[in-house]
mmCIF file of the N, C-alpha and C atoms, coordinates in Angstrom:
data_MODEL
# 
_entry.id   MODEL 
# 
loop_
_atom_site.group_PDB 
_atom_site.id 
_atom_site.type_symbol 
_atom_site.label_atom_id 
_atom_site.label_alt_id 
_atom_site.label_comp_id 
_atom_site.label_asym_id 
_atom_site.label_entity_id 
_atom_site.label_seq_id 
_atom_site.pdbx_PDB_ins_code 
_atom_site.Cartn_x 
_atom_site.Cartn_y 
_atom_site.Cartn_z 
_atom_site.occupancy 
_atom_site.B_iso_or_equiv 
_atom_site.pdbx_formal_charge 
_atom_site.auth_seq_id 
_atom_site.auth_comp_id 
_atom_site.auth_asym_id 
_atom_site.auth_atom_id 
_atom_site.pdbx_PDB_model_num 
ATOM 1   N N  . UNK A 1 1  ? 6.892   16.385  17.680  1.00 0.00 ? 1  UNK A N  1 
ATOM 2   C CA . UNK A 1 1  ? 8.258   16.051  17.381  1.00 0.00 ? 1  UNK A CA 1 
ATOM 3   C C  . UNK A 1 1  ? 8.556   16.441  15.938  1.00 0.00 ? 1  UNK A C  1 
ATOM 4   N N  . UNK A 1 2  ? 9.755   16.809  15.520  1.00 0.00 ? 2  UNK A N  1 
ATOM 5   C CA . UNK A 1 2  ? 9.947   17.333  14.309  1.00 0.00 ? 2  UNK A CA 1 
ATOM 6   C C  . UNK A 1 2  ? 10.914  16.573  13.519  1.00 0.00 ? 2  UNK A C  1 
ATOM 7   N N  . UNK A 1 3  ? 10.768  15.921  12.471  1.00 0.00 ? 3  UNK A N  1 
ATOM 8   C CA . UNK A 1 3  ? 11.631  15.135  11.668  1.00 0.00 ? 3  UNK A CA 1 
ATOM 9   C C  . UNK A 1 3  ? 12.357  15.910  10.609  1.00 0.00 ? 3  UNK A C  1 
ATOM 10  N N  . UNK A 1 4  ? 13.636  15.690  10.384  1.00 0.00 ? 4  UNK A N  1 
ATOM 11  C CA . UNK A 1 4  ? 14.110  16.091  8.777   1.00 0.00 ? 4  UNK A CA 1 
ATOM 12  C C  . UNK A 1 4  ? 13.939  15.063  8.045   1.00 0.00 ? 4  UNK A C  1 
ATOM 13  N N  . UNK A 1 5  ? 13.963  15.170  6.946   1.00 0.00 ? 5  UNK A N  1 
ATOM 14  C CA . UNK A 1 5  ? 14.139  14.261  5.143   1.00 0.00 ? 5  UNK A CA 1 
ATOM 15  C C  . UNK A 1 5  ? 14.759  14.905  4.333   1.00 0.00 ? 5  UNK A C  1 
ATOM 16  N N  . UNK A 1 6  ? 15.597  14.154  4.015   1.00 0.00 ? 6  UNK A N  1 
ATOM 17  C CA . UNK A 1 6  ? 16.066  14.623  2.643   1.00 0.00 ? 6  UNK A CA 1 
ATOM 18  C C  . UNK A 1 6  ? 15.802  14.236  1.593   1.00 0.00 ? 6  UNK A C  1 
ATOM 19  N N  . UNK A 1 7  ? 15.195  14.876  0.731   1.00 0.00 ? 7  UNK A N  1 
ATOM 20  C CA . UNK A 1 7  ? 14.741  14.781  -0.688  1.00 0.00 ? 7  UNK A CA 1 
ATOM 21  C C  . UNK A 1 7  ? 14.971  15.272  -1.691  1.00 0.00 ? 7  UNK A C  1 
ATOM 22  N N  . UNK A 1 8  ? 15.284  14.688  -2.851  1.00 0.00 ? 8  UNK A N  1 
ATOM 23  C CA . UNK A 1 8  ? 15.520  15.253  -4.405  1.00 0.00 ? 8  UNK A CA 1 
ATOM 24  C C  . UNK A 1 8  ? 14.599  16.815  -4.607  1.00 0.00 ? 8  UNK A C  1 
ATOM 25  N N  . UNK A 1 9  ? 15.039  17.949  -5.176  1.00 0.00 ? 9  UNK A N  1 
ATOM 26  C CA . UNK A 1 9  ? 14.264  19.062  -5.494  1.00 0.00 ? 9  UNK A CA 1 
ATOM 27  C C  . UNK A 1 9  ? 13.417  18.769  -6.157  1.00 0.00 ? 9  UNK A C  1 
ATOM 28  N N  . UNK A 1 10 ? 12.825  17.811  -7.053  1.00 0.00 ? 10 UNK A N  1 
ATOM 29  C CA . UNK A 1 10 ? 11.984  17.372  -7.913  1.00 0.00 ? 10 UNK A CA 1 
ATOM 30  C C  . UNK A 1 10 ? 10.942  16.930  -7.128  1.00 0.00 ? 10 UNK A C  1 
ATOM 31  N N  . UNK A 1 11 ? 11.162  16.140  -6.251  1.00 0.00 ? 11 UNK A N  1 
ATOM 32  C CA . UNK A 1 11 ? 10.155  15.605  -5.282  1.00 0.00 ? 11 UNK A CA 1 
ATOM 33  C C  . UNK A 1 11 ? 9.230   16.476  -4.471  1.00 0.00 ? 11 UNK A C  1 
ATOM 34  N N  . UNK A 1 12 ? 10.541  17.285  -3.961  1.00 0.00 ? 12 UNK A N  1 
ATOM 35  C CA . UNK A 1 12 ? 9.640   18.651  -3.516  1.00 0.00 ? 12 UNK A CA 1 
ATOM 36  C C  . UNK A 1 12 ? 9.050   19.449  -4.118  1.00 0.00 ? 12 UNK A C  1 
ATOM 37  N N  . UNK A 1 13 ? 9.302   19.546  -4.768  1.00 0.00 ? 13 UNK A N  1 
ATOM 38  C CA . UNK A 1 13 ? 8.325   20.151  -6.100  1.00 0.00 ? 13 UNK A CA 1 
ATOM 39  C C  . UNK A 1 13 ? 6.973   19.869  -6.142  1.00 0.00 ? 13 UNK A C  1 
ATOM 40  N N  . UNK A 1 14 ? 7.069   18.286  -6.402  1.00 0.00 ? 14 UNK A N  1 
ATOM 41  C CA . UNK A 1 14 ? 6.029   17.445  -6.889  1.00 0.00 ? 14 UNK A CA 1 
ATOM 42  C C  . UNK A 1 14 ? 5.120   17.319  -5.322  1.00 0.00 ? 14 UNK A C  1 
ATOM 43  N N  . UNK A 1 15 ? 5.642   17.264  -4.615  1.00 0.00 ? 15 UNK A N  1 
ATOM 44  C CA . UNK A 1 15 ? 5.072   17.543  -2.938  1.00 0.00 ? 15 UNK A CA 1 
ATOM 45  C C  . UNK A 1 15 ? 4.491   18.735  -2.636  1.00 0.00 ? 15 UNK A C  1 
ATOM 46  N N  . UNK A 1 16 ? 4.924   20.035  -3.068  1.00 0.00 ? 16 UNK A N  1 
ATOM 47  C CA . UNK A 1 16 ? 4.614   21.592  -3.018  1.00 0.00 ? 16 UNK A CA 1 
ATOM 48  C C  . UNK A 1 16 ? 3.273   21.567  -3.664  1.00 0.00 ? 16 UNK A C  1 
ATOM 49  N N  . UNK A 1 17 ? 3.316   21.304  -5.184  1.00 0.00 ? 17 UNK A N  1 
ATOM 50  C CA . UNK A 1 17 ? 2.168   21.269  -5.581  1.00 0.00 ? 17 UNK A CA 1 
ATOM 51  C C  . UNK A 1 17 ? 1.287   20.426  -5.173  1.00 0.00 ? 17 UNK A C  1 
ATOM 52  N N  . UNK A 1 18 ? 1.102   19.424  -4.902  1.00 0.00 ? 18 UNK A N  1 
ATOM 53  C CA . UNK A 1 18 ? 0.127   18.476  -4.426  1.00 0.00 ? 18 UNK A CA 1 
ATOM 54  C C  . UNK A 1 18 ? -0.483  18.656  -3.185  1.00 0.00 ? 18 UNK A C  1 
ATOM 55  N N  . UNK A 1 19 ? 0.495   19.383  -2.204  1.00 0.00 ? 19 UNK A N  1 
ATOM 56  C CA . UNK A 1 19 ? 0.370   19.988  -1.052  1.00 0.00 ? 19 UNK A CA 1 
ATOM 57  C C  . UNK A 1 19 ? -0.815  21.311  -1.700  1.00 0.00 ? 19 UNK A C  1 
ATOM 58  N N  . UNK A 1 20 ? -0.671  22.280  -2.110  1.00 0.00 ? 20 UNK A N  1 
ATOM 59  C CA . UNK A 1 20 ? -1.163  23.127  -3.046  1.00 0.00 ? 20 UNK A CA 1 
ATOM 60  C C  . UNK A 1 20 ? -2.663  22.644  -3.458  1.00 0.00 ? 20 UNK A C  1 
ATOM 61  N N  . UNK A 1 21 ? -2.319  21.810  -4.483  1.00 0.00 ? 21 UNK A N  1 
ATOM 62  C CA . UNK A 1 21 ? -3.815  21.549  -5.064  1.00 0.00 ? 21 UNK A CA 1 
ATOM 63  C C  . UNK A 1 21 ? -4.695  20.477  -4.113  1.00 0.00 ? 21 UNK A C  1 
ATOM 64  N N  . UNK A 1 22 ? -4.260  20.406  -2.764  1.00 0.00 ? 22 UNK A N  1 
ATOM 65  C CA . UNK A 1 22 ? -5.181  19.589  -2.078  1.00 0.00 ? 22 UNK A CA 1 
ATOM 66  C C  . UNK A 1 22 ? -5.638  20.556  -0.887  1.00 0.00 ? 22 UNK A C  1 
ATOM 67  N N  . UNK A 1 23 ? -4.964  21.698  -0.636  1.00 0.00 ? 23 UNK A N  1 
ATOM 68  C CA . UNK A 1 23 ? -5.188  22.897  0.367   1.00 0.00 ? 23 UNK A CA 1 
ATOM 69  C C  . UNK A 1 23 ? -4.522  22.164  1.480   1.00 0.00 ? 23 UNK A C  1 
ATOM 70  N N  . UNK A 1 24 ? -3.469  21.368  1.565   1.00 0.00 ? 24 UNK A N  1 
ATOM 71  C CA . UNK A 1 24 ? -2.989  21.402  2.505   1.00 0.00 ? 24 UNK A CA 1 
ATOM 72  C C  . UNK A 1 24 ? -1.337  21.815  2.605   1.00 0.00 ? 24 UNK A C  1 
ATOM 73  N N  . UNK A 1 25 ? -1.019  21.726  4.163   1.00 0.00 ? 25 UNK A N  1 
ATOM 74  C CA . UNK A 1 25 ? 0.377   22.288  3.951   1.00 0.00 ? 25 UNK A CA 1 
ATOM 75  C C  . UNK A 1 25 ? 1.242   21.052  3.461   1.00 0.00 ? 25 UNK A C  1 
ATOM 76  N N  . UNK A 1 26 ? 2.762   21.378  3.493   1.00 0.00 ? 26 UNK A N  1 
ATOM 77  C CA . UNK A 1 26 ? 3.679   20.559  3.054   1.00 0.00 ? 26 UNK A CA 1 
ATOM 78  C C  . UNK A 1 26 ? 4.021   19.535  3.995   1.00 0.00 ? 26 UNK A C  1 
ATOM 79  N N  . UNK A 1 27 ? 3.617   19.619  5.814   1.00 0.00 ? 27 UNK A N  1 
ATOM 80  C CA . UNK A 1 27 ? 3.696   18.893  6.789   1.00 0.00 ? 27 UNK A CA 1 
ATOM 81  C C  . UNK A 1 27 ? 2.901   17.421  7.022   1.00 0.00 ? 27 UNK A C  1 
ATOM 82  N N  . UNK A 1 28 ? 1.135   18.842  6.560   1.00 0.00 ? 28 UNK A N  1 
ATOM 83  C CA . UNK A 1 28 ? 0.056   17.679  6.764   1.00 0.00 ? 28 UNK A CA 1 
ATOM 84  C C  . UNK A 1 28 ? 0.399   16.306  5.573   1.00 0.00 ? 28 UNK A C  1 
ATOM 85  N N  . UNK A 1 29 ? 0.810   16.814  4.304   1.00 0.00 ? 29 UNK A N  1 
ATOM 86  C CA . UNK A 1 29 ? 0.896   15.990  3.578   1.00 0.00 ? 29 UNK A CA 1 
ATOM 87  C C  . UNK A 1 29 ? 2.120   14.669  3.595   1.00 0.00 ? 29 UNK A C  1 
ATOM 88  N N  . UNK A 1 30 ? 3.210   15.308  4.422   1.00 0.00 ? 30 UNK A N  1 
ATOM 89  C CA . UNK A 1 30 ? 4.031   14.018  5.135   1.00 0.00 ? 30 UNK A CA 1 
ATOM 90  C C  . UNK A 1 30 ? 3.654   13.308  6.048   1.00 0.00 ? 30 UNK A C  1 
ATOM 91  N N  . UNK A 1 31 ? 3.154   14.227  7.024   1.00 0.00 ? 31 UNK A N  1 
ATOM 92  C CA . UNK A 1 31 ? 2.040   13.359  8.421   1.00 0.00 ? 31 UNK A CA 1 
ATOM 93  C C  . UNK A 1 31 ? 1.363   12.267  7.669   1.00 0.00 ? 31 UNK A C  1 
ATOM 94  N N  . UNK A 1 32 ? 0.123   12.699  6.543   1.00 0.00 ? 32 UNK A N  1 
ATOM 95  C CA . UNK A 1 32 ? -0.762  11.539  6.360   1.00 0.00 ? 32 UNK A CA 1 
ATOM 96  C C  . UNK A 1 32 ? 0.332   10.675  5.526   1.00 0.00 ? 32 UNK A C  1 
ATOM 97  N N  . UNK A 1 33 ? 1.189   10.602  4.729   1.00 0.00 ? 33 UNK A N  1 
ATOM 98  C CA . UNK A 1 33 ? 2.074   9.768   3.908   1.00 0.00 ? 33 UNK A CA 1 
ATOM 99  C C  . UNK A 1 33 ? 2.486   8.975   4.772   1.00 0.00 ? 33 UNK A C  1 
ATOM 100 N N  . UNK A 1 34 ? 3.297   9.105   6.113   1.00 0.00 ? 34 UNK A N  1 
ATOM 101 C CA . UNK A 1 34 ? 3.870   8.699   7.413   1.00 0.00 ? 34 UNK A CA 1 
ATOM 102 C C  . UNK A 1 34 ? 2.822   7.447   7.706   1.00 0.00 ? 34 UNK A C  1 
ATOM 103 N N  . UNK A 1 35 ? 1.951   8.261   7.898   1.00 0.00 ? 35 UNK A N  1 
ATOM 104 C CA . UNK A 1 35 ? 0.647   7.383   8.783   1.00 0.00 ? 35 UNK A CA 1 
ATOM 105 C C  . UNK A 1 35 ? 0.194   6.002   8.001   1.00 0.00 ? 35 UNK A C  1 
ATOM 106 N N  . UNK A 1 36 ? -0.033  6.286   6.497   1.00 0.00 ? 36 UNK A N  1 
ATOM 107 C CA . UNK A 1 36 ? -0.515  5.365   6.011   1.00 0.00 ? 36 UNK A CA 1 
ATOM 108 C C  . UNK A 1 36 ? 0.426   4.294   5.841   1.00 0.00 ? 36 UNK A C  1 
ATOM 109 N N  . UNK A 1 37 ? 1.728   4.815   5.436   1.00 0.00 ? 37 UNK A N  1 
ATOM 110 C CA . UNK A 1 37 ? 3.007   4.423   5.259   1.00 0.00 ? 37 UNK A CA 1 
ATOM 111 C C  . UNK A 1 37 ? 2.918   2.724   6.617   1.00 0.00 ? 37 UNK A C  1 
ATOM 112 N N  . UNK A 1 38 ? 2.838   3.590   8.030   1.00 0.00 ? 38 UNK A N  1 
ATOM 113 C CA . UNK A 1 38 ? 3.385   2.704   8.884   1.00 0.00 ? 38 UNK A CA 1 
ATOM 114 C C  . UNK A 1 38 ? 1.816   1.789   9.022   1.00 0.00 ? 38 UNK A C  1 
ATOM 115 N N  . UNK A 1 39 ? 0.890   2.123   8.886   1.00 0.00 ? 39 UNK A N  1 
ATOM 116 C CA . UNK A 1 39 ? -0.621  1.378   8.642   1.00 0.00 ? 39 UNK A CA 1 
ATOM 117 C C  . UNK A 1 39 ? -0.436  -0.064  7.869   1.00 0.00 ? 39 UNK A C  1 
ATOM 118 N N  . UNK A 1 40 ? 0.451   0.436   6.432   1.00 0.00 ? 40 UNK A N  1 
ATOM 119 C CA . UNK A 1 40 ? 0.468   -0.675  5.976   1.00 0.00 ? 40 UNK A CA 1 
ATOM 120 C C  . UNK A 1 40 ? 1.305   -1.633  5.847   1.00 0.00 ? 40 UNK A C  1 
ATOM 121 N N  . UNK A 1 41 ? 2.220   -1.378  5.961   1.00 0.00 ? 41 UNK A N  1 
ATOM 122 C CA . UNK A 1 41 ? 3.577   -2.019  6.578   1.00 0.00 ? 41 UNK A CA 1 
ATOM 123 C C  . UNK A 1 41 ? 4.370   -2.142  8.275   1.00 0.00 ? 41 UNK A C  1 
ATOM 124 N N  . UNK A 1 42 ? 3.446   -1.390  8.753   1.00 0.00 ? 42 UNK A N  1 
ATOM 125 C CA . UNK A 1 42 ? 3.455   -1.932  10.523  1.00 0.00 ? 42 UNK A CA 1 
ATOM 126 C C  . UNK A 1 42 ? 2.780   -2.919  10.975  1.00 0.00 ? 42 UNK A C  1 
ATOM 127 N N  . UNK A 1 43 ? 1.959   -3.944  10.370  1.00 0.00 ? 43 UNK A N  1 
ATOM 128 C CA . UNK A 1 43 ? 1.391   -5.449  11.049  1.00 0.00 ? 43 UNK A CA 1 
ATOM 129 C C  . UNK A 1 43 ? 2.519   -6.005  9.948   1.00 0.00 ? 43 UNK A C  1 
ATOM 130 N N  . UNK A 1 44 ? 3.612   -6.230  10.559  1.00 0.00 ? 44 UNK A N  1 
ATOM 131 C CA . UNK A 1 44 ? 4.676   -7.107  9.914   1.00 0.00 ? 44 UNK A CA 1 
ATOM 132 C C  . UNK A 1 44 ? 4.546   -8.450  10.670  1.00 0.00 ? 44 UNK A C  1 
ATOM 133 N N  . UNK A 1 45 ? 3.517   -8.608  11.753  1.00 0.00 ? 45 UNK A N  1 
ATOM 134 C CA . UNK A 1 45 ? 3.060   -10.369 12.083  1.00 0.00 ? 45 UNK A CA 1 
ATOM 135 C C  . UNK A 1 45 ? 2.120   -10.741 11.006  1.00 0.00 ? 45 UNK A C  1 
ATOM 136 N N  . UNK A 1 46 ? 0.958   -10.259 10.578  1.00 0.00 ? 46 UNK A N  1 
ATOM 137 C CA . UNK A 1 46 ? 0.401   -10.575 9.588   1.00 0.00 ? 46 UNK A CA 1 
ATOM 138 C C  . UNK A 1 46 ? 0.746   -11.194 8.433   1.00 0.00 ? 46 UNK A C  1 
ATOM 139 N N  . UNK A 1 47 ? 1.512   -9.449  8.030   1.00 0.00 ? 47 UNK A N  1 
ATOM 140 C CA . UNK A 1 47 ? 2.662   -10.142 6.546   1.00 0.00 ? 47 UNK A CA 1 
ATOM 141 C C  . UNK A 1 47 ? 3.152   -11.521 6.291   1.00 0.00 ? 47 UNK A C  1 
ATOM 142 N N  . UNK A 1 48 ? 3.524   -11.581 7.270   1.00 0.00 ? 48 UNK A N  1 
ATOM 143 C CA . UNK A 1 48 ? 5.024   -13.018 8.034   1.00 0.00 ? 48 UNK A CA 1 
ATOM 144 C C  . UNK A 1 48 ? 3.993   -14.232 7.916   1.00 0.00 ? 48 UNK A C  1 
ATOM 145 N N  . UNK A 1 49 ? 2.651   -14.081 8.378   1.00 0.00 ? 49 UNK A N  1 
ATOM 146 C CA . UNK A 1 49 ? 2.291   -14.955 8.664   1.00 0.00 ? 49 UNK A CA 1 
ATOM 147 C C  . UNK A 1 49 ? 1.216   -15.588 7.743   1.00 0.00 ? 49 UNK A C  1 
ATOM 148 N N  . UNK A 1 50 ? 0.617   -14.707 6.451   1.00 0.00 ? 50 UNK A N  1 
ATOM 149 C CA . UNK A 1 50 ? 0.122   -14.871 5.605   1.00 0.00 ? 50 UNK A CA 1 
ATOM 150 C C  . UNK A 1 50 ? 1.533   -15.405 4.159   1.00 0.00 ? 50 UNK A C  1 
ATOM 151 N N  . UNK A 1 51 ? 2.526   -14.797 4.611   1.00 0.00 ? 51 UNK A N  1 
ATOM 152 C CA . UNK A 1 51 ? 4.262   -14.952 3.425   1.00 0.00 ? 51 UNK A CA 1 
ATOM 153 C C  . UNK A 1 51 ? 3.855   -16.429 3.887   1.00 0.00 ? 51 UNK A C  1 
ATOM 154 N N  . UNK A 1 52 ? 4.075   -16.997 5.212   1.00 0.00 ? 52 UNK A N  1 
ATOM 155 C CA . UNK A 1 52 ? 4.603   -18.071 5.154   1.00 0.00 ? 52 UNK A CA 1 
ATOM 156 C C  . UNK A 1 52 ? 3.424   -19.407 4.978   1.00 0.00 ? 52 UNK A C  1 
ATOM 157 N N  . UNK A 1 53 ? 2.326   -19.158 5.060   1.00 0.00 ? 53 UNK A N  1 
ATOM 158 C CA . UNK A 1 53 ? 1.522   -20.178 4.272   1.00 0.00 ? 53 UNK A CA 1 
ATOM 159 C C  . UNK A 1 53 ? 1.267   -20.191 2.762   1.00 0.00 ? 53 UNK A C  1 
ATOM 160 N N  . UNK A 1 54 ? 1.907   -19.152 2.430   1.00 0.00 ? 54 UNK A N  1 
ATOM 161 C CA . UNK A 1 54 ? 1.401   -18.895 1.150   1.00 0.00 ? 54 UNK A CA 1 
ATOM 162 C C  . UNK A 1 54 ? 3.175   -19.924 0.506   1.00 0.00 ? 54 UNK A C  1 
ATOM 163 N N  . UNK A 1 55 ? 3.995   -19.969 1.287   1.00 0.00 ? 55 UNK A N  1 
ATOM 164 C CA . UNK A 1 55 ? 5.222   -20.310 1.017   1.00 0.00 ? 55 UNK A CA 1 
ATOM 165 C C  . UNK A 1 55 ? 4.806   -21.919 1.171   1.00 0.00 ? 55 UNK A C  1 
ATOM 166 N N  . UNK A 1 56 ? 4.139   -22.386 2.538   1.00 0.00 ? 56 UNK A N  1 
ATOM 167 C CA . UNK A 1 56 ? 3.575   -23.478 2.835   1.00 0.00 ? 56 UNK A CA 1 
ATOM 168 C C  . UNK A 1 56 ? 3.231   -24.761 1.456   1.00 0.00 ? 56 UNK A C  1 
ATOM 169 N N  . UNK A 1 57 ? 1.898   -23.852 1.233   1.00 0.00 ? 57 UNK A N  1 
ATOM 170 C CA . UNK A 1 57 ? 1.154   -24.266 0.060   1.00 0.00 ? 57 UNK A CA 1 
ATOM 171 C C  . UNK A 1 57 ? 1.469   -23.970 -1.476  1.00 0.00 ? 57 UNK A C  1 
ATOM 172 N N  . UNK A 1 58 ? 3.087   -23.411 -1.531  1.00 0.00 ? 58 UNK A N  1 
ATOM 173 C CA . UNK A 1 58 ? 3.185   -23.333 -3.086  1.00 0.00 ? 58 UNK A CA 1 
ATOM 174 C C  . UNK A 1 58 ? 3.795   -24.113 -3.858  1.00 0.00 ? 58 UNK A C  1 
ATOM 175 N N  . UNK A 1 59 ? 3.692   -25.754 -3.409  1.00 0.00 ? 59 UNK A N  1 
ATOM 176 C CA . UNK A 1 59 ? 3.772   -26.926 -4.284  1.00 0.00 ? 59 UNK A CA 1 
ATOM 177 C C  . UNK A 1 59 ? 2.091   -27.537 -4.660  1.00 0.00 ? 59 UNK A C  1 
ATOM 178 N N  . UNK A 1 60 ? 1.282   -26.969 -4.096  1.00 0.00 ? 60 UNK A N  1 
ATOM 179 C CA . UNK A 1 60 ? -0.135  -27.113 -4.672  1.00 0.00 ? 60 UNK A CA 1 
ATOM 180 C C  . UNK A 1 60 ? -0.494  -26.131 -5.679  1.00 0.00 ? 60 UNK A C  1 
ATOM 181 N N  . UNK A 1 61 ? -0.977  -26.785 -6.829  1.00 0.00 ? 61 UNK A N  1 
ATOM 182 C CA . UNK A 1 61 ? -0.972  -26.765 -7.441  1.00 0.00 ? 61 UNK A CA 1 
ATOM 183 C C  . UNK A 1 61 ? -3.145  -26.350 -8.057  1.00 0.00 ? 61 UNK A C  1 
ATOM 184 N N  . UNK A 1 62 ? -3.800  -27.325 -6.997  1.00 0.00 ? 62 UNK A N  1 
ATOM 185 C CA . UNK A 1 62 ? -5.370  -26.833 -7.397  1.00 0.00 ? 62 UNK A CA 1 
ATOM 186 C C  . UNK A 1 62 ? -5.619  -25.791 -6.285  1.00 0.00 ? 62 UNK A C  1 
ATOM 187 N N  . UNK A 1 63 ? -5.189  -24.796 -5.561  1.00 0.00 ? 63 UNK A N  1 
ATOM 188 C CA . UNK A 1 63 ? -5.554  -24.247 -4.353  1.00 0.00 ? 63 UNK A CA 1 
ATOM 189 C C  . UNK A 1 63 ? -6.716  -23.493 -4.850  1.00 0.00 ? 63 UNK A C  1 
ATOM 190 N N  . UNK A 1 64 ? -7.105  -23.460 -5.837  1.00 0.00 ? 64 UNK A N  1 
ATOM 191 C CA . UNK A 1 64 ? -7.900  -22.642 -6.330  1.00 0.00 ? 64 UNK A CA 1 
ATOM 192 C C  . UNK A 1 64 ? -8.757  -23.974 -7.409  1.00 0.00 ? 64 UNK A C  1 
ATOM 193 N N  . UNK A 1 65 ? -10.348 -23.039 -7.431  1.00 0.00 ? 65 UNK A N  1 
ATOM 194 C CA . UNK A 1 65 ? -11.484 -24.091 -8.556  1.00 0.00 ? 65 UNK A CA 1 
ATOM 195 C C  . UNK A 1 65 ? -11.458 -23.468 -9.724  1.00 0.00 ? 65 UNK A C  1 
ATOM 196 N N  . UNK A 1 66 ? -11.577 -23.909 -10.334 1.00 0.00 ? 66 UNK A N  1 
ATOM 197 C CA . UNK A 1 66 ? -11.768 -23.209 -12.223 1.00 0.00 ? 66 UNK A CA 1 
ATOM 198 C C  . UNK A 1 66 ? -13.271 -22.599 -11.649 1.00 0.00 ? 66 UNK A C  1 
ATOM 199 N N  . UNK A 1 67 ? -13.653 -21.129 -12.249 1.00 0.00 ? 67 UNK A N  1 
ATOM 200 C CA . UNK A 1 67 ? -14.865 -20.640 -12.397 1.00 0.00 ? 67 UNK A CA 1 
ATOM 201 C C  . UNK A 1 67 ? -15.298 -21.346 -13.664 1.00 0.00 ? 67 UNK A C  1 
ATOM 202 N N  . UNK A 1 68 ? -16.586 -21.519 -13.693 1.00 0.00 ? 68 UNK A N  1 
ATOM 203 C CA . UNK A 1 68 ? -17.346 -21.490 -14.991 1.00 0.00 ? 68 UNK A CA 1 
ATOM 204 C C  . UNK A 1 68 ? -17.043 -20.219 -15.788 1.00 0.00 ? 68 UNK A C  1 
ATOM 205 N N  . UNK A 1 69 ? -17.150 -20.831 -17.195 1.00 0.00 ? 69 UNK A N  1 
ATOM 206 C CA . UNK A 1 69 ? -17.743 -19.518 -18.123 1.00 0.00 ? 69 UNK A CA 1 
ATOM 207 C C  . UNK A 1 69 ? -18.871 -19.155 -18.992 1.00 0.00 ? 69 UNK A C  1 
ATOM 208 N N  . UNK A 1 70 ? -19.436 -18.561 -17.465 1.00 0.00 ? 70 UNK A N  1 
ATOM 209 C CA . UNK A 1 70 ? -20.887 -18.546 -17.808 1.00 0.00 ? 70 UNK A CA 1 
ATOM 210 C C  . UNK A 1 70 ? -21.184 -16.962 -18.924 1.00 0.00 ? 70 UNK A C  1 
ATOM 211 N N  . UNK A 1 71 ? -21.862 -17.226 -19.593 1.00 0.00 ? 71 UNK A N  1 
ATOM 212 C CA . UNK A 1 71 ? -22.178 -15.938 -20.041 1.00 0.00 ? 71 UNK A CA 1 
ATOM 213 C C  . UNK A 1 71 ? -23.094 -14.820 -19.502 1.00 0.00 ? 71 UNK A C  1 
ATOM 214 N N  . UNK A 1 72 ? -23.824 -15.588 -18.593 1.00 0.00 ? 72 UNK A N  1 
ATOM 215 C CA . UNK A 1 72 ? -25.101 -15.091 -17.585 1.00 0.00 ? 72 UNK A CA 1 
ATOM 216 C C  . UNK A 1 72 ? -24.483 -15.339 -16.212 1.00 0.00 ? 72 UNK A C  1 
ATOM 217 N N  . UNK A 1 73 ? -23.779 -14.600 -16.103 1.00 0.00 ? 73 UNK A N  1 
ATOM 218 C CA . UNK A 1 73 ? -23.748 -14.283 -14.466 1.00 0.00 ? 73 UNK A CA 1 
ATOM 219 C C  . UNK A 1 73 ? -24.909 -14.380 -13.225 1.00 0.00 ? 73 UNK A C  1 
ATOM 220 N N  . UNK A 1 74 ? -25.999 -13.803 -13.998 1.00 0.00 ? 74 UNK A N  1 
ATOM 221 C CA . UNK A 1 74 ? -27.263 -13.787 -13.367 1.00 0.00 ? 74 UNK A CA 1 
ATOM 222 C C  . UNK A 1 74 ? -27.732 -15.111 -12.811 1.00 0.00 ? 74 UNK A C  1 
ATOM 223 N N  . UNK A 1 75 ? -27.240 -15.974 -14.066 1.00 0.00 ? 75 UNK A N  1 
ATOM 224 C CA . UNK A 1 75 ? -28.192 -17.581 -13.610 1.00 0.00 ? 75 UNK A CA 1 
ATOM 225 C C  . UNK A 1 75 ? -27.914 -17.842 -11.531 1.00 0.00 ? 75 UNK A C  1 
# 
């Protein structure tokens, strides 16, 4: 399937070359942008569902322990 975009000439630019100095074409390099794009922002149940405990628990105040400050990590 074939998509258009419209983009600033600068961008393409900055896309041409990068496309360029990675040996790939100007396609592959939207394909993988696309892909990762919807990877990380396509589990929008997750998101939602990690937003809303985190919304839950933000009148607590210790959710977290003080680390030591150890100088020896090792111990």
């Amino acid at each position: 399937m074939a998509i258009g975009v419209r983009v600033e000439p600068e961008l393409e630019e900055q896309l041409d070359q990068l496309a360029e100095r990675m040996g790939k074409s100007r396609s592959a390099c939207v394909r993988d942008a696309i892909a990762q794009y919807v990877q990380r922002f396509g589990k929008n149940d997750e998101a939602l569902r990690q937003s809303t405990l985190i919304a839950e628990h933000a009148h607590q105040t210790d959710w977290c322990d003080q680390v030591p400050d150890w100088s020896d990590w090792t111990a």
